[in-house]
N, C-alpha and C positions, 0 to 999 in steps of 0.2 A: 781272062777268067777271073783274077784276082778284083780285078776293079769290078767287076758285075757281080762279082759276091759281095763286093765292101759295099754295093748299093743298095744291097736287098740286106744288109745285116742291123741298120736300123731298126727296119720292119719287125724283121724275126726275134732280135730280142729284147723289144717291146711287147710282142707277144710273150715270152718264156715270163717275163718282168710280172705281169698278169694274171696268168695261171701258175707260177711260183706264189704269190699271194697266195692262192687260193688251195692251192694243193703242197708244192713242196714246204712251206711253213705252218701249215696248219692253222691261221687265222680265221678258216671259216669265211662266214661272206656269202655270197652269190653269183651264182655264173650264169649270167643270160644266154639262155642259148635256144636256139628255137629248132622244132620239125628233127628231131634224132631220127636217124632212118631206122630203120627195121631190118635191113638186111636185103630187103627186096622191093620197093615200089613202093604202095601204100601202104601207110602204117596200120599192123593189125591191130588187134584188142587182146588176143591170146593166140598162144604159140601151138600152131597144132601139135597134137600128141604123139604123132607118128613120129616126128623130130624131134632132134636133141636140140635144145639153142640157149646159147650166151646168155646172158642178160647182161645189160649194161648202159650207165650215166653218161651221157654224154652231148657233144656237140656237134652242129653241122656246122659252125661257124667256121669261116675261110680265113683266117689266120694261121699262119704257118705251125704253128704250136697243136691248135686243132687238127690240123689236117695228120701230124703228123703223131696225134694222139688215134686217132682213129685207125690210120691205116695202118699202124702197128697189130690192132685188134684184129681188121681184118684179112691181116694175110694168115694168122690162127686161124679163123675161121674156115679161110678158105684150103691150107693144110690140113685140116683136122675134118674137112666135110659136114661142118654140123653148122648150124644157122645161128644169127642173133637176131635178139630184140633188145631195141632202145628206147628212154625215156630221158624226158630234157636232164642236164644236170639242176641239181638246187644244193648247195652247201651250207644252205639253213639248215638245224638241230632237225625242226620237224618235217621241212623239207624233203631232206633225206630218207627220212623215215616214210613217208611218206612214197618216194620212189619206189624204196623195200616194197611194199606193198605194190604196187603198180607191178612192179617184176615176177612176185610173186602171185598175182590173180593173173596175172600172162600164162603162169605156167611155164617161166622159163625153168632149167635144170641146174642153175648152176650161175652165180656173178661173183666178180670182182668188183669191189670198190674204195674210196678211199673213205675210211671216217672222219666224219667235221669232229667229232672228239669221242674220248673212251665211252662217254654217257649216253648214247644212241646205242653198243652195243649190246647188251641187252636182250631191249627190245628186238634189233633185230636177230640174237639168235634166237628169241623164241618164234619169231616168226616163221625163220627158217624151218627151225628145228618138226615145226607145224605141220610146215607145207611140204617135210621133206627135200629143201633144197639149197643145195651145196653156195656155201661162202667162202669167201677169202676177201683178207684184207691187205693192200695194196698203198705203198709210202709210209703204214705205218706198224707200230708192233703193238704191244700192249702193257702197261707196267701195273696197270692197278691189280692186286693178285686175288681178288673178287671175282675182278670182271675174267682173268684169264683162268681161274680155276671154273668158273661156268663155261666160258669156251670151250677149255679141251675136254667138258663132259659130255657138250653137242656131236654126236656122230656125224653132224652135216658141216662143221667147221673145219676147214680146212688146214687154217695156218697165217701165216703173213709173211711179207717181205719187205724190207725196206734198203733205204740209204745208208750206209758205212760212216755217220758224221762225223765216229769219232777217228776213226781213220783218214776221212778227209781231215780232220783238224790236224790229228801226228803229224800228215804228211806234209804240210803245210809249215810248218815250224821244223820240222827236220829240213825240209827244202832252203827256208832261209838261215838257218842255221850252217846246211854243209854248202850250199851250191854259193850264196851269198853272205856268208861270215854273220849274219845277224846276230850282236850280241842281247842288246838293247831293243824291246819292242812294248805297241802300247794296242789297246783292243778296244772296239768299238763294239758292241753286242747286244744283245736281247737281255732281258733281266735273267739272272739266273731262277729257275723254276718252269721255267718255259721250256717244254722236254729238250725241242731242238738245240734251244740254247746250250743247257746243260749236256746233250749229249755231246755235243762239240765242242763244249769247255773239257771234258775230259778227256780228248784227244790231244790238243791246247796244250792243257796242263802236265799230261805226260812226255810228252816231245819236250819240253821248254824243262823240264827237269832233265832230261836224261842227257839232253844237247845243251845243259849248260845257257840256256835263254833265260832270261830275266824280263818279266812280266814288269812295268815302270810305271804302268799309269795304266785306266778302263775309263768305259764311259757306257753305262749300261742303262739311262736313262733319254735316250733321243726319241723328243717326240715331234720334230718336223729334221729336215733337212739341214737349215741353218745351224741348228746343235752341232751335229757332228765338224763342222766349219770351225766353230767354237771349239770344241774338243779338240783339234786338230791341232789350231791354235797354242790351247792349252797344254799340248803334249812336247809341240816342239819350243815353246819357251820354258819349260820346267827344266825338258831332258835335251839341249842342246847335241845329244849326240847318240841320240835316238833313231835305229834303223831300217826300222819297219811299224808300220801301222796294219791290223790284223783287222779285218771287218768281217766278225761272224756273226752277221745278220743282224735285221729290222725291219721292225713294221712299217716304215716308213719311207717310200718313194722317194731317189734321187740322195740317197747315202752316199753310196760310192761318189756321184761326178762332187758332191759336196765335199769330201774328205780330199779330194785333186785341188779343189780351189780351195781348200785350209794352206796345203802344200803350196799351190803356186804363190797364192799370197805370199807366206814368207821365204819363198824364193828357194822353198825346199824339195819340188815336187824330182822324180829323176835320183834325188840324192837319200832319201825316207823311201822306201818302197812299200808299196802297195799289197796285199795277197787278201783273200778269205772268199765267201761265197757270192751268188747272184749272177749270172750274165746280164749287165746291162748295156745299153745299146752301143754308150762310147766305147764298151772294154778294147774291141780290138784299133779302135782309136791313138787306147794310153800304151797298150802294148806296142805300136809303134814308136811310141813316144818315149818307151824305156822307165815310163812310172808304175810299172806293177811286174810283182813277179809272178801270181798262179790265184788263177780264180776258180771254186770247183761249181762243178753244175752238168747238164748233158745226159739228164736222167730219164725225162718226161718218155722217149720212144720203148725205151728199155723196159720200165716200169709196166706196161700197159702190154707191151709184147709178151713177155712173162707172166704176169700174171694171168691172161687168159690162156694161156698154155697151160698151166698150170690146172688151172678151173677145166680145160676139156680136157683130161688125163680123170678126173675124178667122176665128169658126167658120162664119160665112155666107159665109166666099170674099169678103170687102172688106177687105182690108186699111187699112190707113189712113197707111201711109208705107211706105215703102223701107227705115226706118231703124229702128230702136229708141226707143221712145216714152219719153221721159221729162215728166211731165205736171207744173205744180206746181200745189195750191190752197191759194187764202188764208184763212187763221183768219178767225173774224168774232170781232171786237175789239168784248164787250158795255161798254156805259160808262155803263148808267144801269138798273133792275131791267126798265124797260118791255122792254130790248131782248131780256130772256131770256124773260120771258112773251109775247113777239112771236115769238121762233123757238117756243116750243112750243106754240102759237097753230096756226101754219102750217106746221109740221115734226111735227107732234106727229099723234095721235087718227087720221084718215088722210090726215092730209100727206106727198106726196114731195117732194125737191126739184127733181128735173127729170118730171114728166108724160109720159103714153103721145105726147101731141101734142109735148111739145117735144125729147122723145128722137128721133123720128120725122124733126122738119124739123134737131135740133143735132148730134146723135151716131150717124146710122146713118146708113152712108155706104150703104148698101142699099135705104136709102128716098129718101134725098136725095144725089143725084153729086158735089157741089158740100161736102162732109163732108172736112176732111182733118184730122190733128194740130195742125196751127196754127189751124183754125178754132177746134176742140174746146179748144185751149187759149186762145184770147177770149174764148169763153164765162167760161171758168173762172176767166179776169182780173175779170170781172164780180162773181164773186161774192162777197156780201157780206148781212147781214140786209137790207137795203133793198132789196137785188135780189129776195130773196127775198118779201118783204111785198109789194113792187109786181106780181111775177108772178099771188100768192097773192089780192088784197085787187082785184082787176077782177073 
């Protein structure tokens, strides 16, 4: 079993590599994707009236990342008895907006999506706001306090949820700190300004104060792969006794295998360890190899699962608070290769992460009275690979 996943693990996180571009970092871009299904056979033009339906961005493409963005969507659907309709992704500004539109002359009830940035929102709450139909937004939050005091004025806004960064950064620094002594570390990153950045430097920087970590060196300027090589470089000739390298995030393809051959070059790789975000293809490679200690990621099925759960609680007349939902979830922090062949184990082929059974008794406030935001966010505190395999493996 082991070696048939390490065959197929290429593939799949080459896919995640892909749509991490385009959704978990927020670069924007474009996602080619052709023929979104509709839920049913030919694509319609509009959503009959008599049903409730989804709306939603998305892909038919056969990568394992796609598929397993989709079928998280629709075991909601198929829980929740209401329909979707889709429209290709575009994660161009007007793109996007454009979509909005498309989902909204459908006459869908209700979508989730991710924003290419806070400057689309806006427009589409007034769209919504228009057409009468329920939003939420999905990977991110919102900081500009313009754009969020217009949000929570829309009765059709729903809320958001996102990723834990800066708790994946704490955890990350507290790990090499208690489990591997890390005194000495140096960081590879996004400029500061860049939300993700920033939000994960301040997990970073709180952990590495509280545990006693010493920040030695950064390199916050990588604009190809070879940089960080250089940086690498640069970090273990300055700081000869230098523990760990921190890579939280870039825009730039082929960071990580880049930062391993800085290491091997100088015969440090194994003895410098390795931690920060991305699944890329070699990771359970290095983690065999004993060059990394915890990479976070394992978000894409969860994100999409949730968040149209969420969305049919609001188009079936259940709301789920008074307020404006702001949801957070936690990375899963892999630390060994088994933990990535264990999410694609049980997340993979046709694993969801939440089931028709436990959407029913955790997330629909429609089936169960006793559903509110705060439950839905316990759940969510929950989650983690072990949560996951213990659900999956009864």
């Amino acid at each position: 079993m082991i070696k048939r996943l390490k065959k197929g693990l290429v593939a799949v996180l080459s896919a995640v590599m892909l749509v991490g571009a385009l959704w978990g970092c927020g670069t924007g871009g474009r996602e080619e994707a052709k023929g979104a299904d509709t839920g049913g056979g030919a694509a319609e033009t509009t959503a009959p009236a008599e049903k409730l339906f989804i709306g939603y961005m998305g892909s038919q493409a056969q990568d394992e990342t796609s598929k397993e963005f989709n079928r998280n969507r629709e075991v909601v659907v198929k829980a929740a008895g209401i329909n979707q309709f889709g429209v290709d992704a575009d994660y161009s500004t007007d793109g996007m907006i454009l979509n909005v539109e498309k989902l909204i002359a459908a006459k869908v009830n209700g979508f989730a999506f991710i924003p290419v940035d806070e400057a689309v929102l806006p427009v589409v709450s007034q769209k919504a706001k228009e057409s009468k139909t329920y939003f939420y937004l999905s990977m991110r939050n919102v900081d500009d306090p313009e754009i969020r005091k217009l949000l929570e004025d829309n009765p059709y806004y729903i809320g958001c949820q996102y990723e834990d960064e800066a708790k994946a950064g704490y955890n990350l620094i507290k790990g090499l700190s208690q489990e591997k002594g890390a005194k000495k570390i140096a960081l590879i990153a996004r400029p500061l300004g860049d939300k993700v950045a920033t939000t994960r430097d301040e997990g970073i920087q709180k952990a590495a104060k509280e545990f006693g970590v010493e920040i030695v060196a950064e390199s916050r300027t990588i604009s190809q792969a070879s940089d960080a090589t250089k940086a690498v470089e640069s970090f273990v000739s300055a700081y000869p006794d230098l523990d760990a390298i921190v890579h939280a995030g870039s825009v730039v393809a082929g960071t990580v295998p880049a930062i391993i051959k800085g290491l091997e070059d100088q015969g440090k790789a194994g003895k410098v360890l390795v931690a920060g975000w991305d699944w890329v293809p070699e990771l359970s490679e290095y983690f065999d190899k004993g060059y990394i200690y915890a990479f976070a990621g394992g978000h894409f099925g969860i994100e999409n699962n949730v968040a149209n759960a969420i969305v049919a609680n609001y188009i079936k007349g259940t709301p789920l608070s008074d307020k404006k939902l702001e949801l957070k979830i936690p990375l899963i922090l892999a630390t060994k290769s088994e933990d990535i062949e264990n999410y694609i184990k049980y997340a993979y082929g046709d694993g969801v992460i939440y089931n028709e059974q436990e959407l029913k008794k955790g997330f629909f406030k429609f089936e169960n009275s006793d559903v509110t935001a705060e439950s839905i966010q316990e759940i969510l505190d929950k989650w983690s690979l072990e949560d996951l395999v213990n659900r999956r493996s009864k």
